[in-house]
Every structure is written in C-alpha cells, then in structure tokens.
Backbone bond lengths (Angstrom), bond angles and torsions (degrees), N, CA, C in turn:
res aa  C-N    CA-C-N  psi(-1)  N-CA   C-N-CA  omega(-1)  CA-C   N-CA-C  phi
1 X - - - 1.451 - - 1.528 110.79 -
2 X 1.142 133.30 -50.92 1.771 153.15 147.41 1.686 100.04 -16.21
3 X 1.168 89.92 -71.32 1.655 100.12 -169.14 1.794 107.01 -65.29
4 X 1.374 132.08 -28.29 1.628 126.61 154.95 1.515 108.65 -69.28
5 X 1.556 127.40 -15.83 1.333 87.59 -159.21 2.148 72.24 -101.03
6 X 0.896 127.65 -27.97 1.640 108.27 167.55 1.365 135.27 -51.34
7 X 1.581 113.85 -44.65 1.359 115.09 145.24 1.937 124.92 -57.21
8 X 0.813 127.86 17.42 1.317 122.39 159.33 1.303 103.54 -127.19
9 X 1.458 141.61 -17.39 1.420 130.81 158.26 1.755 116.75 -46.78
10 X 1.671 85.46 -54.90 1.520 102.24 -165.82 1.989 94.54 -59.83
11 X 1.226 117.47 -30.65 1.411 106.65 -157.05 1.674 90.64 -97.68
12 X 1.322 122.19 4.99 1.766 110.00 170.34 1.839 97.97 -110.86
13 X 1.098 126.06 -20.39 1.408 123.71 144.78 2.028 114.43 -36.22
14 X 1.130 87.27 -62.53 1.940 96.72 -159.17 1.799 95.27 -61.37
15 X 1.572 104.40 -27.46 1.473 104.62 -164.22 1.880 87.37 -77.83
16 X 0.898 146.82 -67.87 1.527 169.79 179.97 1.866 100.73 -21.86
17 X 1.842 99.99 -57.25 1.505 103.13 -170.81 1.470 93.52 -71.04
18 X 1.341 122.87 -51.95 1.411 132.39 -165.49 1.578 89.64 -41.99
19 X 1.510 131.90 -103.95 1.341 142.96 176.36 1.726 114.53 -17.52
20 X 1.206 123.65 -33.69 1.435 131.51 142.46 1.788 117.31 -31.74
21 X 1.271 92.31 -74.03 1.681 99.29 -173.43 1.547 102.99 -52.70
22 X 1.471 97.31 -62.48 1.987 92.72 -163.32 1.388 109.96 -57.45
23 X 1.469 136.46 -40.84 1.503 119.52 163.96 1.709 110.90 -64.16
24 X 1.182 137.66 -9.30 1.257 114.27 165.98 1.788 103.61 -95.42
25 X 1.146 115.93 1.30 1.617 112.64 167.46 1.278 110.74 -81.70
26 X 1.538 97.39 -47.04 1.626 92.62 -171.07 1.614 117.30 -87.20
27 X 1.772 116.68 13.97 1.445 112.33 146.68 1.167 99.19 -76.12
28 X 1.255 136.87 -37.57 1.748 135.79 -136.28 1.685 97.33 -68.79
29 X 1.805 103.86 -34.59 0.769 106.04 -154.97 1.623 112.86 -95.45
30 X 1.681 96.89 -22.36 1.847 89.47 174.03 1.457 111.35 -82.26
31 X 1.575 120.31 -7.69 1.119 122.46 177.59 1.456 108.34 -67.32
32 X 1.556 122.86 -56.24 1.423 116.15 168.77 1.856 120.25 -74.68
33 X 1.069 111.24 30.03 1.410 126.13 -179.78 1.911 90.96 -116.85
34 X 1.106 123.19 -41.68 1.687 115.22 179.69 1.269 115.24 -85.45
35 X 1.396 99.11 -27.98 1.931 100.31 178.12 1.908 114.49 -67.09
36 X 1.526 87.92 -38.87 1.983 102.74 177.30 1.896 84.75 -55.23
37 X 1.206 111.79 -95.91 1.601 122.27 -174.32 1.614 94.77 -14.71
38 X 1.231 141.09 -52.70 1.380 126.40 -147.39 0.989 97.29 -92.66
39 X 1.551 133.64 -25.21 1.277 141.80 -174.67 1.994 121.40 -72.44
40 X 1.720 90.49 -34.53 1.030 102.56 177.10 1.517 135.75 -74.02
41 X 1.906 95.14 -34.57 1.407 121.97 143.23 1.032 132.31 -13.77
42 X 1.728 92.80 -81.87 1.620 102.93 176.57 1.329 114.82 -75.23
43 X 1.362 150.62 12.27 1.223 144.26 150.85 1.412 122.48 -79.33
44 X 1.346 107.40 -23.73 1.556 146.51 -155.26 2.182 79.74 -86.10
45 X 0.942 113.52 -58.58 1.522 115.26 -156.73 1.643 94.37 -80.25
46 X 1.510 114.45 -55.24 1.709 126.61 157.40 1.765 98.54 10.49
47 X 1.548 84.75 -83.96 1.426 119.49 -168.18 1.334 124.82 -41.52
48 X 1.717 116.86 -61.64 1.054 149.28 153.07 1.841 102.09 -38.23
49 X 1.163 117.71 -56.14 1.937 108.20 -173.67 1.397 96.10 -68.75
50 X 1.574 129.04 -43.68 1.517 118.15 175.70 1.101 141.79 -69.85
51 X 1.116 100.93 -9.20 1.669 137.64 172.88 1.947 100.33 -62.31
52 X 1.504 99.69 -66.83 1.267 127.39 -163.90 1.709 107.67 -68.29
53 X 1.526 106.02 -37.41 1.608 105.29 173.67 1.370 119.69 -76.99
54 X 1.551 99.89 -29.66 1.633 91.09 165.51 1.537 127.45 -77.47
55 X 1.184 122.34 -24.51 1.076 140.00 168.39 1.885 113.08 -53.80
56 X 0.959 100.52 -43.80 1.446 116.31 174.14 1.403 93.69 -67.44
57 X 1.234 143.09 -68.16 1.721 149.12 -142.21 1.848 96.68 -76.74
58 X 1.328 100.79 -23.44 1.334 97.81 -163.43 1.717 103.25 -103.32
59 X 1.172 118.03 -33.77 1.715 110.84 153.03 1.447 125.31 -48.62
60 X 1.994 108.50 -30.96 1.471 108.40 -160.71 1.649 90.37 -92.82
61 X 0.766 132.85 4.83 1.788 137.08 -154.18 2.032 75.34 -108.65
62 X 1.399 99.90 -72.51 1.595 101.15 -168.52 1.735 125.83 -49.72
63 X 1.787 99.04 -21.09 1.513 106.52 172.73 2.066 118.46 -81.58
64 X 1.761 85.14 -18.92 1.510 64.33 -172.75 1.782 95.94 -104.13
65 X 0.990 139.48 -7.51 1.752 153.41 160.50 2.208 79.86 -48.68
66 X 1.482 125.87 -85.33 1.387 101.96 174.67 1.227 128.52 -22.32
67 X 0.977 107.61 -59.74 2.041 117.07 -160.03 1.618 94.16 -65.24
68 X 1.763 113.78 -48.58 1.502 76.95 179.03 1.441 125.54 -106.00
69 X 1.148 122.52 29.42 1.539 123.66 151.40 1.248 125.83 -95.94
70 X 1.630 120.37 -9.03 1.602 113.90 129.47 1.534 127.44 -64.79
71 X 0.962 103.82 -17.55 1.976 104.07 -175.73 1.486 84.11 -84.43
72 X 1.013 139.29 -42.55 1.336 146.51 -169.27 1.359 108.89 -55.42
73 X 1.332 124.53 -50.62 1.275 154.84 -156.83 1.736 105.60 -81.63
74 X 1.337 104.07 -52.32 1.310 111.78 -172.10 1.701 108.03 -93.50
75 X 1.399 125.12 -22.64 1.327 131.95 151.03 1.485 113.58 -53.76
76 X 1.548 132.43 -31.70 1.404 126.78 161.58 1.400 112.97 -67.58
77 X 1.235 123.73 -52.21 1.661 125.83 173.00 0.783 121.70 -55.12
78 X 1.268 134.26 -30.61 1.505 143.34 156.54 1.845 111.68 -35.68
79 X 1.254 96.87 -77.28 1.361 116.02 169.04 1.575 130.30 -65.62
80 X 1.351 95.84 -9.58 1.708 95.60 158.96 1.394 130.60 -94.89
81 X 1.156 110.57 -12.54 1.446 164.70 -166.43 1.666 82.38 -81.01
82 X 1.391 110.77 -101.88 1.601 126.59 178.83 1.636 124.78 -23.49
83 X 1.518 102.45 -40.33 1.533 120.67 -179.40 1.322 103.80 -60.74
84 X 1.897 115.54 -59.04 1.310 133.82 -144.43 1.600 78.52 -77.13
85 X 1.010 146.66 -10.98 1.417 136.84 -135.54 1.602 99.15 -122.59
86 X 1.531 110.90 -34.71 1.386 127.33 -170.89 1.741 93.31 -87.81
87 X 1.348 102.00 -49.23 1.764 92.42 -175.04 1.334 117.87 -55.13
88 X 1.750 117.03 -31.21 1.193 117.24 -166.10 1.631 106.10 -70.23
89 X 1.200 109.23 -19.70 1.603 126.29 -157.32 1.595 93.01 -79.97
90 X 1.543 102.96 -65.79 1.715 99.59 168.75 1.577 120.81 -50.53
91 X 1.337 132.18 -22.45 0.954 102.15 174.70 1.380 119.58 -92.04
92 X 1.356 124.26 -33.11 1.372 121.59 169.50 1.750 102.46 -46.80
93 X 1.371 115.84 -31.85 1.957 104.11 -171.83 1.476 89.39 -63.44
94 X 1.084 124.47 -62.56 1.779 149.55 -133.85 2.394 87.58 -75.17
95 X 1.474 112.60 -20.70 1.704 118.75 -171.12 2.168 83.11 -104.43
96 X 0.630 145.17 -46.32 1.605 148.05 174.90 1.226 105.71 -64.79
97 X 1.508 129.00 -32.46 1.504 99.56 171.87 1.366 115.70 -104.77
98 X 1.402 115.63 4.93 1.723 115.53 170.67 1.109 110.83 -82.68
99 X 1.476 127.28 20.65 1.408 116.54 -164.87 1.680 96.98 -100.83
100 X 1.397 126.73 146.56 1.062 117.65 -173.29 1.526 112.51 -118.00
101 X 1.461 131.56 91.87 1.397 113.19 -161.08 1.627 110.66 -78.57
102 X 1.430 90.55 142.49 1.804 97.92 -171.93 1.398 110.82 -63.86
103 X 1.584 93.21 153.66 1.696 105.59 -164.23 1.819 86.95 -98.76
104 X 1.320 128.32 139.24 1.027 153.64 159.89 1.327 102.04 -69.58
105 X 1.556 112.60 127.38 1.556 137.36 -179.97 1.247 92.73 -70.38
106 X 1.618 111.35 -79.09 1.267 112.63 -159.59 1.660 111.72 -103.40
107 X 1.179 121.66 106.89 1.165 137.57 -154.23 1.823 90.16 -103.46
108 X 1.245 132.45 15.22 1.781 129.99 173.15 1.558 81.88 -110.60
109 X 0.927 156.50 -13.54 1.640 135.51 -170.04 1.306 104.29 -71.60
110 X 1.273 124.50 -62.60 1.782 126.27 -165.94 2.127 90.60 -100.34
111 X 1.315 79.20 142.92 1.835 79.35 159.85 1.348 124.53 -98.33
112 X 1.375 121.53 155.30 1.352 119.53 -157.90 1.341 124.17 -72.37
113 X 1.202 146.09 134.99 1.674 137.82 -147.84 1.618 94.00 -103.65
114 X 1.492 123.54 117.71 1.232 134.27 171.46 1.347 120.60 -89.00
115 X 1.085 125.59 124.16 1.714 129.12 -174.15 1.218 115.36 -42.10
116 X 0.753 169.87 172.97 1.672 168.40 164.71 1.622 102.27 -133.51
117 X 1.737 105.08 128.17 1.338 109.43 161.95 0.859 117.21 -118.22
118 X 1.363 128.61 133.79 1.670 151.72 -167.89 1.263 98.77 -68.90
119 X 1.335 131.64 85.31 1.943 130.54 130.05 0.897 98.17 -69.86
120 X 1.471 94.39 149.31 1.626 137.74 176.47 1.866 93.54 -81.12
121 X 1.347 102.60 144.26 1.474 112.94 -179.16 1.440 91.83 -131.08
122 X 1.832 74.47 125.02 1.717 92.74 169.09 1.525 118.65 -85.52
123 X 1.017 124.42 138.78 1.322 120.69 162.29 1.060 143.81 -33.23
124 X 1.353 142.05 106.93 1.182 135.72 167.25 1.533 130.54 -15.93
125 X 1.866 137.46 88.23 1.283 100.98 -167.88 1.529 104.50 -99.33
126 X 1.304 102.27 136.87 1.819 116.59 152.67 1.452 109.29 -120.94
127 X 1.758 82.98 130.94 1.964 98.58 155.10 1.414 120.89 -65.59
128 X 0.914 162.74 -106.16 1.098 151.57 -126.51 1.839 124.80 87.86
129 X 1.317 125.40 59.62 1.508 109.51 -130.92 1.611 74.78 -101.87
130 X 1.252 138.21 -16.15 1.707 117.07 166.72 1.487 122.37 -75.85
131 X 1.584 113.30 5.70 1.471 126.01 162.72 1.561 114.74 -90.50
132 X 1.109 123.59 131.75 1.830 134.70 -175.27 1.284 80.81 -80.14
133 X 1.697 94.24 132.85 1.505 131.20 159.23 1.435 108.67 -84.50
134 X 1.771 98.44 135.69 1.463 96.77 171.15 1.575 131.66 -57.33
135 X 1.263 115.49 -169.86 1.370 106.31 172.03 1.637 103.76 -100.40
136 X 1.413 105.21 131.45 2.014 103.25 161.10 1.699 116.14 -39.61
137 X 1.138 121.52 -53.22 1.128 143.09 167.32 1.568 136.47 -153.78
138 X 1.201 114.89 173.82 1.440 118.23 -179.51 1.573 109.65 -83.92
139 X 1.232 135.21 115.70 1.381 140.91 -161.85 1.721 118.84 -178.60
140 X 1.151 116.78 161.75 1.430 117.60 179.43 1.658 100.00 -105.25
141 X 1.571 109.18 146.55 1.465 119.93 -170.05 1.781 96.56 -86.43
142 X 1.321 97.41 110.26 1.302 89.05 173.62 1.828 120.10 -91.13
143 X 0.906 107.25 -38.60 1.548 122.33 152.11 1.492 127.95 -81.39
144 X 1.248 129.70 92.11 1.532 126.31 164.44 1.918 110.64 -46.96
145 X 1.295 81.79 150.61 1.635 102.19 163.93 1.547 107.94 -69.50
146 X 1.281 124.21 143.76 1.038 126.94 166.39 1.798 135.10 166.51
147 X 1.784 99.91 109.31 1.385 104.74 -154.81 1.363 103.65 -81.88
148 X 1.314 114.08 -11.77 1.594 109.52 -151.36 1.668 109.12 -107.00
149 X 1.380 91.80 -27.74 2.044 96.35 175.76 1.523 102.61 -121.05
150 X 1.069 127.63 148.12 1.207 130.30 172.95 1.712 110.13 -88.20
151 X 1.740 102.58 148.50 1.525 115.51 -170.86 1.344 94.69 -115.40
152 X 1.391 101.36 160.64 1.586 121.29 -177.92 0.924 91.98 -73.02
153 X 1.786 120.97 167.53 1.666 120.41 159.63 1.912 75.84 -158.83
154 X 1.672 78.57 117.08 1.616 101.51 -175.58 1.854 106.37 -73.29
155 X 1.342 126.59 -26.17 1.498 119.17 177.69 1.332 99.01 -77.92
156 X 1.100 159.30 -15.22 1.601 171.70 -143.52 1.730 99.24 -130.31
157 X 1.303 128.47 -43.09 1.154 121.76 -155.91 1.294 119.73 25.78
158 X 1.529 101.45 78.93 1.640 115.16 -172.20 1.860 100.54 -163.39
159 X 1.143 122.18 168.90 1.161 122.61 -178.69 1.939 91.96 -125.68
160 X 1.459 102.59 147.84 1.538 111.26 179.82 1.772 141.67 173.05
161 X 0.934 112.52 110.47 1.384 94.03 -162.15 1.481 148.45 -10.36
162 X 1.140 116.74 134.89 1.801 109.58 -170.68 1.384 94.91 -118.65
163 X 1.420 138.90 128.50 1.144 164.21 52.45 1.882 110.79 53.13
164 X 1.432 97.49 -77.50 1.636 103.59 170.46 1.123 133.64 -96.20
165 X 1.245 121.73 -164.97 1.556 129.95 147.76 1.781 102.88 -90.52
166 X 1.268 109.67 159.18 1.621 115.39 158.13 1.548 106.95 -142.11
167 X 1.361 85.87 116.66 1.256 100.06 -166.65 2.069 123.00 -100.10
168 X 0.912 122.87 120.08 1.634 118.77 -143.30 1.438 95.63 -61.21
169 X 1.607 121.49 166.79 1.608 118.63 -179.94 1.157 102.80 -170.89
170 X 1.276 137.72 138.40 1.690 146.64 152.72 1.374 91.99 -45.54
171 X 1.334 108.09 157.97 1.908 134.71 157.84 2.037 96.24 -51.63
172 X 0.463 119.44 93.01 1.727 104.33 155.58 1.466 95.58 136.95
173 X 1.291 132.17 3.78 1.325 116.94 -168.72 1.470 120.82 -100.55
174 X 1.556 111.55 125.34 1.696 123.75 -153.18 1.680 94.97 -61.61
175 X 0.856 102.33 161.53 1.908 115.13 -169.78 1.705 86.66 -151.55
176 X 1.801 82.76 115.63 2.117 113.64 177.89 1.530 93.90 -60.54
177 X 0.923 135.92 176.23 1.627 146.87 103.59 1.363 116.56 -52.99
178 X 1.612 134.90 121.25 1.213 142.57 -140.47 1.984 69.94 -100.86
179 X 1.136 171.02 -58.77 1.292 160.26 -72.17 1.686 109.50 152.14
180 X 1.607 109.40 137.73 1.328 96.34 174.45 1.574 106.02 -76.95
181 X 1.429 121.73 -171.47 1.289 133.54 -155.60 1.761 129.43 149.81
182 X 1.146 106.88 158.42 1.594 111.20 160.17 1.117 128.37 -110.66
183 X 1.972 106.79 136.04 1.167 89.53 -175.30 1.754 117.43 -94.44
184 X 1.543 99.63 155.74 1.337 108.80 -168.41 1.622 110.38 -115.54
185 X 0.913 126.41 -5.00 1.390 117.84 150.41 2.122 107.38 -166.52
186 X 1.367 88.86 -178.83 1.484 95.28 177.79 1.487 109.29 -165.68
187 X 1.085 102.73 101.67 1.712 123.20 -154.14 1.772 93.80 -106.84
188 X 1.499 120.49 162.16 1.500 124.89 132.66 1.640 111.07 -107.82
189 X 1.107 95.48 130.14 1.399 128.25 159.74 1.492 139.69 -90.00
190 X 1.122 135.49 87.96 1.676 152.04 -164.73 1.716 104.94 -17.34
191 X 1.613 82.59 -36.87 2.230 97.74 -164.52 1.619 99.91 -98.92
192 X 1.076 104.61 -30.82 1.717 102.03 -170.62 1.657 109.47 -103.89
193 X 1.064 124.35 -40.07 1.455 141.79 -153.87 1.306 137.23 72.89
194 X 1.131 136.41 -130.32 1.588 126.27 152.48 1.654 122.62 -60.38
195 X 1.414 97.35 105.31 1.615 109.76 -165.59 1.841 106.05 -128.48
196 X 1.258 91.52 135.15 1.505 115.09 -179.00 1.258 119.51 -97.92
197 X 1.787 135.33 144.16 1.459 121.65 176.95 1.134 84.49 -134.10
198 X 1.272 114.21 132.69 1.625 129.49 167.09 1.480 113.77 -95.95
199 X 0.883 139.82 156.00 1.300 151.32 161.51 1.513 141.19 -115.09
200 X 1.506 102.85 92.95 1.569 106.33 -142.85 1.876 108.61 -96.57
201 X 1.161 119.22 10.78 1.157 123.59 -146.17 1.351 163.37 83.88
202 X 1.398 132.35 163.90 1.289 109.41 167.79 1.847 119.12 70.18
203 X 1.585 99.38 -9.05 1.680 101.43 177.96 1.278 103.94 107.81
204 X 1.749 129.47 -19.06 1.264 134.50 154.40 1.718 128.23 -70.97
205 X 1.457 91.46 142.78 1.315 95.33 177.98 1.646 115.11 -149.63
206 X 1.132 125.03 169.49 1.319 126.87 179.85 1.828 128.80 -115.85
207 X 0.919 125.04 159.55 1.536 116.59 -156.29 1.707 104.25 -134.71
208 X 1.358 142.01 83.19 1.417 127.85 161.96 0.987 119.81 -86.08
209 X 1.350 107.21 130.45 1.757 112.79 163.48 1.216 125.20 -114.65
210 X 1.155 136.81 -165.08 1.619 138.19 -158.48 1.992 116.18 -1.78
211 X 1.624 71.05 76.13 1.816 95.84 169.09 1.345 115.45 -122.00
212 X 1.248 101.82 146.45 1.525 108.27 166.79 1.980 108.97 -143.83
213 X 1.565 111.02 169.85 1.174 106.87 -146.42 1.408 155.98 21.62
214 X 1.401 84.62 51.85 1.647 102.97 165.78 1.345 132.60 -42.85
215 X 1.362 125.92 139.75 1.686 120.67 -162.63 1.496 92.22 -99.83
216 X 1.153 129.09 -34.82 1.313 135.77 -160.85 1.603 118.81 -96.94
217 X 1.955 94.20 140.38 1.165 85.54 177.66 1.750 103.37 -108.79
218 X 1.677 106.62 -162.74 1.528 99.96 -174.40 1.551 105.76 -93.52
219 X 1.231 99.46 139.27 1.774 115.13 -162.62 1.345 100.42 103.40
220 X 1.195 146.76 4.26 1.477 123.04 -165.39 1.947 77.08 -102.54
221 X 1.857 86.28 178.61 1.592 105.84 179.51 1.161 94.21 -131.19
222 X 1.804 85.90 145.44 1.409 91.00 179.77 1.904 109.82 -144.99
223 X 1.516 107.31 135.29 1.089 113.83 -174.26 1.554 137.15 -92.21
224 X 1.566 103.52 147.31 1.517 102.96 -146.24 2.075 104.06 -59.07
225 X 1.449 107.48 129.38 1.354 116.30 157.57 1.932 86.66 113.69
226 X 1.386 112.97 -14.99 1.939 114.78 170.08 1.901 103.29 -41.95
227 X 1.160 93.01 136.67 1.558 92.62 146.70 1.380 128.46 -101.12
228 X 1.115 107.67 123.00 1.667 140.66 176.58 1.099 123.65 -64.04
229 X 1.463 114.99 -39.41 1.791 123.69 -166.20 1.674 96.70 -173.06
230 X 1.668 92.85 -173.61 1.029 108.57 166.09 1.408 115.24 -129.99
231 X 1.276 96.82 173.08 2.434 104.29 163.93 1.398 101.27 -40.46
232 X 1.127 120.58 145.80 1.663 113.84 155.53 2.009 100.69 -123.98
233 X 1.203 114.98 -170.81 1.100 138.64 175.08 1.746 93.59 -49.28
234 X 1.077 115.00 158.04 1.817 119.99 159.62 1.465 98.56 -73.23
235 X 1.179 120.42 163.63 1.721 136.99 174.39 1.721 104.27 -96.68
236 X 0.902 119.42 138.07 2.105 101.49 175.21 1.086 120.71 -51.26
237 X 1.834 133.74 6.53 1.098 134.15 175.04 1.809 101.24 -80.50
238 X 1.337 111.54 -27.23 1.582 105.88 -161.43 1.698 92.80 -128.17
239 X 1.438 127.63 34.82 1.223 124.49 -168.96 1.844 91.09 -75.67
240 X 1.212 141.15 -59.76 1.472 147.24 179.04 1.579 111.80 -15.99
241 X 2.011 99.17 -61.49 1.397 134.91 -155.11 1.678 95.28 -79.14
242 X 1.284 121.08 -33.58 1.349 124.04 171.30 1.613 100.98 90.51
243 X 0.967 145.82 176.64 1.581 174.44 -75.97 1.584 82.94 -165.50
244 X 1.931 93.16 117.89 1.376 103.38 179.40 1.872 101.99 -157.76
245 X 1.038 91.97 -160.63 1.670 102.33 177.95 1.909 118.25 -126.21
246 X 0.515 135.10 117.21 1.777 139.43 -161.11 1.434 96.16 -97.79
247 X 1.406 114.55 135.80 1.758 90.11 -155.87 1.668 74.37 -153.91
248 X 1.817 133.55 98.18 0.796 140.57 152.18 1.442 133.93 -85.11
249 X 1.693 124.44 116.60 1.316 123.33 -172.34 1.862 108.02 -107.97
250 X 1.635 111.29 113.07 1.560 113.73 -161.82 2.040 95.91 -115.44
251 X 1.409 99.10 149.96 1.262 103.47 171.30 1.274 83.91 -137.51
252 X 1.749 115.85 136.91 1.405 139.94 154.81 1.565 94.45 58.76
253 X 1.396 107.75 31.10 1.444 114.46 163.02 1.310 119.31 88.60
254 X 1.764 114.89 -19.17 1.375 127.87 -177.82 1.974 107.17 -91.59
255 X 1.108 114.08 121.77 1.496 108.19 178.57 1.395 118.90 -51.63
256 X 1.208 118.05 159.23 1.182 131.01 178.56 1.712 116.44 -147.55
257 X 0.766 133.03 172.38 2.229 144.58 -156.25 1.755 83.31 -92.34
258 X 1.090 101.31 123.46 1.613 113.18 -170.09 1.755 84.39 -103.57
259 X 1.485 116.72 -24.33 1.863 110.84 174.25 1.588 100.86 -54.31
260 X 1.278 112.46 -40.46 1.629 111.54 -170.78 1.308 139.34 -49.67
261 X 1.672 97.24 -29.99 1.418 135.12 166.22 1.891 132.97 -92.90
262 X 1.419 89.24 -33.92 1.379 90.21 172.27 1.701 131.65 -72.26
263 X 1.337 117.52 150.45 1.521 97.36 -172.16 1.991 103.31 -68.77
C-alpha cells in the first residue's frame, strides 16, 4: 500500500516538473520570438536610414549635374552672343572699307584745305617808356642809382658805381614785375643772387636780383604787377645793407635811372 501511494507521488512530481519545463520553454521561446522581431526591426530601420542617405546623395549629385549644364548652357550663349557680335563688327569694317571716295576731276575749282596746327602766340611786347612803371615793391631805396658819382656801399667799405636802385625788403616779400614781358634768362650771381631778366620790349628790359622761389621758367611770360619771386637772404655783397631787392632798369643793354620811370 506504501509503495502505491509513493509511486503516485513520484508520478504527480514528474507531471509538476514536466509542466514546469514547457512553461519555462515556452517563455524561452517567446523570448527568442521578440528578440528575432526586435532584431528584424532594427535592420528593418538600418535599411530604411540607408535607403534615405542615398537618396539624399543622389538628389544632391542631380542638383549640381543641373547647375552645371545651365552654366554650361549660358557659357554657350555667352559666346554665341560674342561671335554674332564680332561678325557684325567685321562686317560693318569689311562695308567701310569698300567704300570708294570719288576722285575729283577738277581738283583747281576748290583750294586744298591744309591742317592747321595750334601754336601758342606770344604776345606782342612793347615798352611804353612815357608810361610809369609800377613799383617791384613797397620799400625804401636804400641805394640810389647812380652812373656818374660813385656811392658808398657800407658791406664793401668802398665807394662805386650803382647800376640800380636797392630797394630795402623783409626775407619773404613777393616782388611784382614792374611791366609785362619775357623772361630771358635766370642766372645766380655771387653779388646779386638769384636774378631774373625780363624782356619787356622796345630795347627795354628789366633786372631782379636777390630772389628766391621763382615760378618762372626762361621763355615763360610774365604779366605786368605778376609775382616773379620772392626776398631771399642778402648775398655777402649786401650782408651790412640787410635783405633787399636789386632792381635793375636796362635799355639796349646799357642801364639807365629806373627813378625816371617809376611812378
């Protein structure tokens, strides 16, 4: 009796483990039934993003294949453009040189038209020596003119003919042209310094000395009351007399009393 009721323990045991296993099989088994599904998923999406990047590469490939077979397109028009543009050019050259201008029979009827070239015309100069010359500047004569007696000249301490007037001046002070004229040279001189000769006509001419920055060159013209220069430094001939203007008036090259002329 012992031994049936152990054999039916043991055989509701075997039934118990048995029913044990198959629900832990048949998790085992939906568990690898969700992992496949999840697996498949994510290959499933894999696919789908590579799908999508190529898709992208292959629109951006097709946008720029457009862009340059319009650049392409409009780089020919350009240049057809240029051709049509160049031919037209040759033919208007190719209609301008077939033109044949008529030869004139009688070539004594009209006289022949000579080109004309534009020189500059200088002015006529005349002195005018019964007209008062301006003054070079405003100043006191510190040296008289004088051919006939000789004058002191205190930096020289010597007595000796004067030629000009010298007329007193600050460093910087503009000096007119007393007369219009040309100038004919512009020398330095040891006694005078930077000195100008104008050439006013008529056998007259004019003489500046101790100048500096002169506008003029030789050949230019220059009009009566223009400034010419300026004061310069004294020369060591007039270092005593101080900073002045040397103001020579010449006819036919021989000096003459520039008081005689001035107003």
């Amino acid at each position: 009796m012992r031994n049936k009721k152990f054999a039916a323990f043991f055989n509701r045991k075997s039934y118990l483990v048995a029913a044990v296993i198959m629900v832990v099989a048949a998790f085992g088994m939906l568990g690898l039934y969700y992992a496949g599904q999840e697996r498949e998923q994510e290959e499933q999406l894999a696919k789908e993003r590579q799908q999508q990047v190529q898709q992208a590469r292959e629109e951006d490939a097709a946008r720029e294949q457009a862009s340059l077979e319009k650049a392409r397109a409009q780089a020919a028009a350009e240049a057809k453009a240029r051709l049509k543009e160049q031919e037209k050019e040759e033919e208007e050259t190719e209609e301008v040189s077939g033109i044949i201008e008529p030869v004139e029979d009688d070539f004594m009827d009209e006289p022949e038209v000579v080109a004309e070239t534009s020189v500059p015309v200088q002015p006529e100069l005349h002195f005018d020596a019964a007209a008062d010359l301006s003054w070079p500047l405003q100043g006191n004569v510190i040296l008289n003119y004088n051919m006939d007696q000789t004058v002191y000249f205190a930096t020289l301490d010597q007595y000796k003919y004067n030629p000009a007037v010298i007329l007193q001046a600050a460093v910087n002070t503009p000096v007119n042209a007393v007369a219009s004229g040309e100038v004919v040279s512009i020398e330095t001189s040891e006694e005078t310094g930077l000195t100008m000769t104008v050439d006013m006509g008529d056998g007259y001419s004019a003489r500046y000395g101790q100048l500096k920055e002169v506008p003029k060159n030789q050949g230019d013209y220059v009009d009566s009351g223009e400034i010419i220069g300026y004061v310069s430094e004294p020369t060591k001939y007039y270092s005593v007399e101080g900073s002045n203007l040397y103001f020579q008036l010449l006819k036919d090259d021989q000096p003459v009393n520039p008081m005689e002329y001035l107003e």
